[in-house]
N, C-alpha and C positions, 0 to 999 in steps of 0.2 A: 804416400807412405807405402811401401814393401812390407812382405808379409815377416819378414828376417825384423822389422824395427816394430812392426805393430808387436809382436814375440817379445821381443825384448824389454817393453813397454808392460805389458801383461805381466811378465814376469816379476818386473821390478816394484810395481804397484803392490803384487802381492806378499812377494818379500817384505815391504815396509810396511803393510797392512800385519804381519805376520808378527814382525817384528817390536810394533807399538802394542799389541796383545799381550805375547813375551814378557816384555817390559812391565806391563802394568803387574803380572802376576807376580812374577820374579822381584819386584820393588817393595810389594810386603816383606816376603822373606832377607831383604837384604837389610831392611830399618828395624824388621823385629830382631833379628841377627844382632845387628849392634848395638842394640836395647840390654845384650845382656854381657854377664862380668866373662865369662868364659862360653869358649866353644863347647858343642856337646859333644858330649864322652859316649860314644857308639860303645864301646864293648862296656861302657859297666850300664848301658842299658837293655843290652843283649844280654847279658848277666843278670840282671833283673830278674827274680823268679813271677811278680805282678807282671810287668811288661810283657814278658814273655807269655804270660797266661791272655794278656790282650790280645796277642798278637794271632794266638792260637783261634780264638773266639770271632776277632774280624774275621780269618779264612772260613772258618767255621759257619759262620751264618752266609757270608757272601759268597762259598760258595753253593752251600744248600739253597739258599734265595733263589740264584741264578739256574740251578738244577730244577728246581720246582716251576719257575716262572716259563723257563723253556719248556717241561716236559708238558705241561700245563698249555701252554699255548699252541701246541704243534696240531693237537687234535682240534682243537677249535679254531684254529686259520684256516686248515683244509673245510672242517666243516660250512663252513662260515663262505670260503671262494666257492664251494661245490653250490653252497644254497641258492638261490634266485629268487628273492620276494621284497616289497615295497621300502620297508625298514632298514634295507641293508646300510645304505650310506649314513643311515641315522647312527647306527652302533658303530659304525668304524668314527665316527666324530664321536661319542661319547669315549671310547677307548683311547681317544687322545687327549680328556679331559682330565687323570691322575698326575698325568704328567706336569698341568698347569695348575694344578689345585695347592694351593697350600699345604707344606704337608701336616702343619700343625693341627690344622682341620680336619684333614687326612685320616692322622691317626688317632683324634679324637671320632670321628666317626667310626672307625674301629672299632675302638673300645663300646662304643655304643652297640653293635651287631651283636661284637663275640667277646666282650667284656663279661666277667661274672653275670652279672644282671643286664646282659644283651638278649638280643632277640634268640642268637641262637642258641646262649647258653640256656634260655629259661627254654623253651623247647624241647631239648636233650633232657633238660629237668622233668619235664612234663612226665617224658616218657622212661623214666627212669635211669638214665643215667647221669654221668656227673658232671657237673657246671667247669667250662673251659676257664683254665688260667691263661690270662693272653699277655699280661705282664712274666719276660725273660725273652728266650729265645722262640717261643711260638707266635710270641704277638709279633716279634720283627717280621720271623717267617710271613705269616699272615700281609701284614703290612706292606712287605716289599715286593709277596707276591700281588696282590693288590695295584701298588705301583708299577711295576713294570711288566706281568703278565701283559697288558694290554699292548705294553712298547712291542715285544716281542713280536705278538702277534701284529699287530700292525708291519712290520718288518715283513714277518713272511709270507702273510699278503700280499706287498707288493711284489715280492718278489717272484709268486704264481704270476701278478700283471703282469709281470716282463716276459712270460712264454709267449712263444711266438702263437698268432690263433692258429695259424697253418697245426698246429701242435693239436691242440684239442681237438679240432675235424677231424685229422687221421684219426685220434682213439676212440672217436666216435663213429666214423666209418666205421673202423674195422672192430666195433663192437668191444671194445678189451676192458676185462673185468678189472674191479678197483685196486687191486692189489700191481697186476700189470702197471696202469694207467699210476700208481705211485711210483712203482719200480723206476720208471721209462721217464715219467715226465715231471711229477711231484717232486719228487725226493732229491733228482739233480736241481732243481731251482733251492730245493732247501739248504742241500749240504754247503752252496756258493754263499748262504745269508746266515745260517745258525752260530759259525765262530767267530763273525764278528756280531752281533747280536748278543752272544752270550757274554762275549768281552766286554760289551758296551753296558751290559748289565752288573756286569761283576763291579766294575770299575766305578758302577752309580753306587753298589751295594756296602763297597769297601768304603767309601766317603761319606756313608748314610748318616747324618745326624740327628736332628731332630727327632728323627721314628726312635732311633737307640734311646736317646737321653729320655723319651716317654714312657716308652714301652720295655723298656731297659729291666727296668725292676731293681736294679743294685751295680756292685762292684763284679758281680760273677757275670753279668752282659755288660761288659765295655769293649766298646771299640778305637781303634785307635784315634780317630777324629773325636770322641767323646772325651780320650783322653787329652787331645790337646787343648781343646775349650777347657777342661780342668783344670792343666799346667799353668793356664793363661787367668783364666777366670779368678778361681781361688789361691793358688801360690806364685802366680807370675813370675815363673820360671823360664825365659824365654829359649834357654838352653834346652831344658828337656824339649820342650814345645817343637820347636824346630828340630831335634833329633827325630822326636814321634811323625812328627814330619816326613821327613827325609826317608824313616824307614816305609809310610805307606805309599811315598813317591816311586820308592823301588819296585815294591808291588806292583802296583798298578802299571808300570812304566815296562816292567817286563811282558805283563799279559798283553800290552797294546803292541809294544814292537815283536812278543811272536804273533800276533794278530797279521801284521804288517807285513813279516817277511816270509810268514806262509798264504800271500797272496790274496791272504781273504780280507778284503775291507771292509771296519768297521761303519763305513759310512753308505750303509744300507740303504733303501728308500723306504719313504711311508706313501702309503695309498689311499685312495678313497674311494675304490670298488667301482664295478660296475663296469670296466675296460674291458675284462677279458672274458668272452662268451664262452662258456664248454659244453659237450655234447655228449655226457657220461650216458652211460647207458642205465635209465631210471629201474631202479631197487626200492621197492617200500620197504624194506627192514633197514636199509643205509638213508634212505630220506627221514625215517622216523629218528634213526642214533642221529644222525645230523643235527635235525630240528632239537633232541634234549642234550647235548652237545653247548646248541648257538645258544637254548636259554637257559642253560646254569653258568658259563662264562658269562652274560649278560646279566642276569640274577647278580653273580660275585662282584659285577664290577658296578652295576647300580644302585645295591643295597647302601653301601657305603652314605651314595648323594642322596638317596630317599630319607635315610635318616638325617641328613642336614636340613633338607626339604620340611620334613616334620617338628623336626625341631626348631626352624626358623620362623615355623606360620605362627608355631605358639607364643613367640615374640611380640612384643607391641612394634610391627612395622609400620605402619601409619606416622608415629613418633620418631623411629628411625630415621625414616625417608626424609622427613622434614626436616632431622637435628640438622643441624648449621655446621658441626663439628663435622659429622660424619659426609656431609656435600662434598666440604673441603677436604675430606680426605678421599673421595673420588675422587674427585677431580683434580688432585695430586698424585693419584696411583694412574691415572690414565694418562696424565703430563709424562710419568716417571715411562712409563711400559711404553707407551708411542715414541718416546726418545732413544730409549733403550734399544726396542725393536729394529728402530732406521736404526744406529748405529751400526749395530749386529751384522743385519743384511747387508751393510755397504761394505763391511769389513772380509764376512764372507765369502761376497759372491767376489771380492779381487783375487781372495788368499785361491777360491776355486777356478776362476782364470788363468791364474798363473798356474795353478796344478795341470792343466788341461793344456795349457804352454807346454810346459816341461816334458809334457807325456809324449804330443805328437811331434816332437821336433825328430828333424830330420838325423839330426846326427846326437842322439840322448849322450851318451859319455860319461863316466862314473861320477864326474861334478853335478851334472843337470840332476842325475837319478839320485843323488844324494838330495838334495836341495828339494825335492818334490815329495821324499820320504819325508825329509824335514815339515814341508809343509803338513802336510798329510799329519804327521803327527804333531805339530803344532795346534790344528784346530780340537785336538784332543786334550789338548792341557789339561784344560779346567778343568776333567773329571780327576784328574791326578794331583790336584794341588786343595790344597785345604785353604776355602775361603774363609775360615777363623781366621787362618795366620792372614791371607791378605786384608782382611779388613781390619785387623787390631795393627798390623803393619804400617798400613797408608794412614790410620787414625794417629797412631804415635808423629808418623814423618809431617801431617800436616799440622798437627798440634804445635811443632815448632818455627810453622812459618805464617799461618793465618788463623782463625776464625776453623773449628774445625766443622762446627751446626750448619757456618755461611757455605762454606765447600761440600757438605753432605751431599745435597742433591745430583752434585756434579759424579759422585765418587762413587753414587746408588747407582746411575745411569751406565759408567763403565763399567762396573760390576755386573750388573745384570745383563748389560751386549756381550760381554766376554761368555758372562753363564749360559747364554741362548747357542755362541758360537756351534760345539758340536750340534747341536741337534739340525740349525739351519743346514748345515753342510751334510746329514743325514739325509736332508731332505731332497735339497736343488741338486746336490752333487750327480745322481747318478743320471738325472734327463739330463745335465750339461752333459757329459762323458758319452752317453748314448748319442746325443746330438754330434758331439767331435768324432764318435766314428763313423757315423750312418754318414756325416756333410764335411768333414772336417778338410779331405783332400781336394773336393771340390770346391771348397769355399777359396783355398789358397790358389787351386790353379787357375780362377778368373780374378786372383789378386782382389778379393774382398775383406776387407783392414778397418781397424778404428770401428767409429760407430755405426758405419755400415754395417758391418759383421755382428757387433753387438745387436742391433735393430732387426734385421732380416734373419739369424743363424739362433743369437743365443737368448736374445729376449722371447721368439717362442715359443723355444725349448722351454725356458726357467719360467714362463708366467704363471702357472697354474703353480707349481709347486712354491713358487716364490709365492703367491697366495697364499699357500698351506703355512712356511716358513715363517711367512709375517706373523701371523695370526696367533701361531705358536708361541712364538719368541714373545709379541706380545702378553698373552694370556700369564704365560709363564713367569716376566717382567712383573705383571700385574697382581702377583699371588706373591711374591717372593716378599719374606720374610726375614732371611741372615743378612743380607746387606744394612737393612735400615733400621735392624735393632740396635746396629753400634751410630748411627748418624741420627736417630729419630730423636725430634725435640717438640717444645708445643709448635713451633713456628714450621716442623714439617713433619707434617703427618701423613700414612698413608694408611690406608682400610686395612691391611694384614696389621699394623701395627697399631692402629686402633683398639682392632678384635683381643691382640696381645695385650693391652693398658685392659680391660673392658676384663680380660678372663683374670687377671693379675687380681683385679679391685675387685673379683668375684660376684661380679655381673655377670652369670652364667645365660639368662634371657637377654640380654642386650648382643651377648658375643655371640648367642645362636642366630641371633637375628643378622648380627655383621657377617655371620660364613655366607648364608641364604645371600646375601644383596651379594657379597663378594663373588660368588657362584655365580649368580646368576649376567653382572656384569660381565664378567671373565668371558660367558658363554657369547654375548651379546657380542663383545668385543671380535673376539674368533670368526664371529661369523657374519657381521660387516664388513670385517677386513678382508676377510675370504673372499665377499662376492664384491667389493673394491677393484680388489686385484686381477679375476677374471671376467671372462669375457662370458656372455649370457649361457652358451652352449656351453660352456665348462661347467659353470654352476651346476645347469639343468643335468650334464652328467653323471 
């Protein structure tokens, strides 16, 4: 095989990898579509003075969200790369742990903290001032900062890893004060990861559900995805539905392609610390801001799981552990998430082959570079498409040809590979891309093709991060909650939707006790899979 047909081959795989994604997402929207009497009428929803006030509100919080979560994290990534101590790879794994956490959980632990009668409200109270309202827009803010401060930071982490060390010697030689040393070296590794980073975050924050419809408080916090669970739920309007649609598609779909074609890819990396040595020149007043820096981010982002933690031991676990119900529903969410997860990665790492195809070929040409933008923003779909509409979509289309409870599990499984898609390609994307420039001409000019190439070039680029990817996609599979509200029956249960039956019938001890076991498998999960995947010296890393 020639390196011209091993190309062609990569490409094509990812193409149809790309295209069976597509499909599945676009196939809600085409059956919820024909579910209803008429198309949607765009100007008398734009004419809407409601609508319009949603629409204000989505921008409104998603982009303050994404302003806070970024300004928030910038100081604590640097603090965080600059520090040197035992813990560190511990926090950067717990900072990837919002991301897989239910967020129903999530923002029920919230509410717990900074709820009237949380820790910090009573506190504030203590010392005279007044108890936080975290129901509206402060509980989202709160929430979302929460959730994706740590995405961020975790981003611009890696992205200090990818300075070259040669980098940190020289500012170390030559003695350069912290402000230089940001100027010189910091700041350019930032400015190439903050616009897509920020993008990545907006685009989570525009589609935020759950946190809204909790933490909402009424009709004066809605968002457009809250709105269309509404259209659907209570008036099953399938018309508006898919308008409200259509218009947060645009949204999104604009921030991601200026994302795209001001060269900044959203498809970042995450790290796990500990790569890149620096040689700052030691400041006790900048080592102490550091140190209270790394633990009030740490603080922010652990409180949340210490109050699940405490609220879970108060539970009768002993009785949990053992119920029969609850077995079978791990060991339904671990069938669902390990499924899931393979699907995801196999799907991914073709769609990013082929990307990597398209990039290095000899003669790109405005078709190839069309085609890899395509891709490129194909693995971004799902933050752009509302999984209400696909899941009441493919429920309607299977309702009239099988069993819709018997096909559930099937319908969870793509759902959740599709939902993990961006973040894998956050991940693996950029050691594949770094691996095709640092080897890519060499690999072609001794004609290494096929599984050779994959074997010796790109499996061990991708193995550590494919580690990370699994594990993720995993956990995240394993928490996920909107798919199998609309497919969950007795006959298929999983631990998120347990917890949800458990808080419903107002078993508030029983459902503390299902986040704790949820939790704590999820962690267990991550981190078998992790050291699965790598090799002892990675781990030990």
């Amino acid at each position: 095989m020639n390196t011209s047909t091993d190309r062609s081959i990569r490409i094509g795989a990812g193409i149809a990898a790309a295209i069976l994604a597509i499909a599945f997402l676009l196939g809600g929207f085409v059956v919820l579509l024909g579910a209803g009497d008429q198309a949607p009428d765009f100007a008398d929803l734009l004419g809407d003075a409601y609508v319009r006030a949603i629409l204000g509100f989505t921008l409104l919080q998603a982009g303050l969200s994404t302003l806070l979560s970024v300004l928030i994290a910038i100081p604590f990534a640097l603090a965080l790369h600059r520090a040197r101590f035992f813990g560190k790879p511990l926090i950067l794994r717990l900072f990837l742990l919002p991301q897989a956490l239910p967020v129903l959980v999530g923002a029920l632990a919230i509410i717990t903290i900074w709820g009237q009668n949380g820790v910090v409200s009573r506190a504030l109270a203590s010392i005279g001032f007044g108890r936080l309202e975290v129901y509206g827009l402060t509980g989202i803010l709160i929430a979302h900062v929460f959730f994706n401060m740590p995405l961020a930071a975790r981003l611009i982490v890696a992205a200090l890893d990818r300075v070259p060390a040669e980098s940190w010697k020289l500012c170390g030689q030559l003695a350069l004060p912290p402000l230089t040393v940001f100027r010189l070296v910091e700041w350019p590794a930032l400015r190439q990861t903050l616009p897509g980073a920020a993008a990545l975050i907006f685009m989570l924050c525009v589609t935020s559900f759950t946190i809204v419809l909790v933490l909402g408080g009424g009709p004066a916090a809605t968002t457009l995805e809250v709105a269309v669970y509404q259209a659907l739920r209570y008036d099953f309007d399938p018309a508006r539905a898919i308008g409200l649609s259509v218009i947060q598609i645009v949204l999104t779909t604009l921030v991601l392609l200026a994302t795209l074609l001001l060269g900044r890819d959203p498809a970042g990396g995450f790290g796990l610390g500990g790569k890149s040595r620096r040689f700052d020149v030691k400041s006790h007043v900048r080592g102490s801001l550091d140190t209270a820096l790394v633990t009030l981010g740490t603080l922010f982002v652990a409180a949340p799981f210490i109050a699940i933690v405490l609220s879970g031991l108060a539970a009768d676990l002993p009785r949990l552990v053992t119920e029969g119900a609850v077995q079978r529903a791990a060991l339904t969410s671990l069938g669902v998430s390990l499924a899931a997860a393979s699907l995801s990665l196999f799907v991914s790492v073709l769609v990013l082959l082929a990307i990597e195809a398209l990039a290095h070929a000899k003669r790109p040409g405005v078709l190839r570079r069309f085609i890899r933008i395509s891709l490129e923003t194909a693995t971004s779909l799902v933050l752009v498409v509302s999984p209400v509409i696909v899941g009441a979509g493919w429920f309607l289309a299977l309702r009239q040809v099988t069993d819709v409870l018997a096909a559930g599990p099937y319908v969870v499984v793509a759902t959740n590979a599709v939902m993990a898609m961006p973040f894998i390609v956050r991940i693996v994307g950029p050691a594949l891309r770094q691996a095709n420039a640092d080897t890519g001409k060499l690999t072609e000019s001794v004609g290494l093709t096929g599984f050779a190439r994959l074997a010796f070039v790109d499996w061990p680029a991708m193995r550590r991060p494919l580690a990370l990817a699994f594990a993720f996609a995993a956990a995240l599979s394993f928490g996920d909650l909107g798919a199998i509200a609309l497919y969950g029956s007795n006959d298929f249960v999983t631990l998120p939707y347990l917890l949800l039956q458990r808080m419903g019938s107002y078993r508030t001890a029983d459902a503390a006790g299902l986040a704790l076991i949820l939790g704590l498998i999820a962690v267990c999960v991550m981190a078998t899979v992790e050291r699965g995947f790598a090799h002892r010296k990675d781990v030990a890393a």
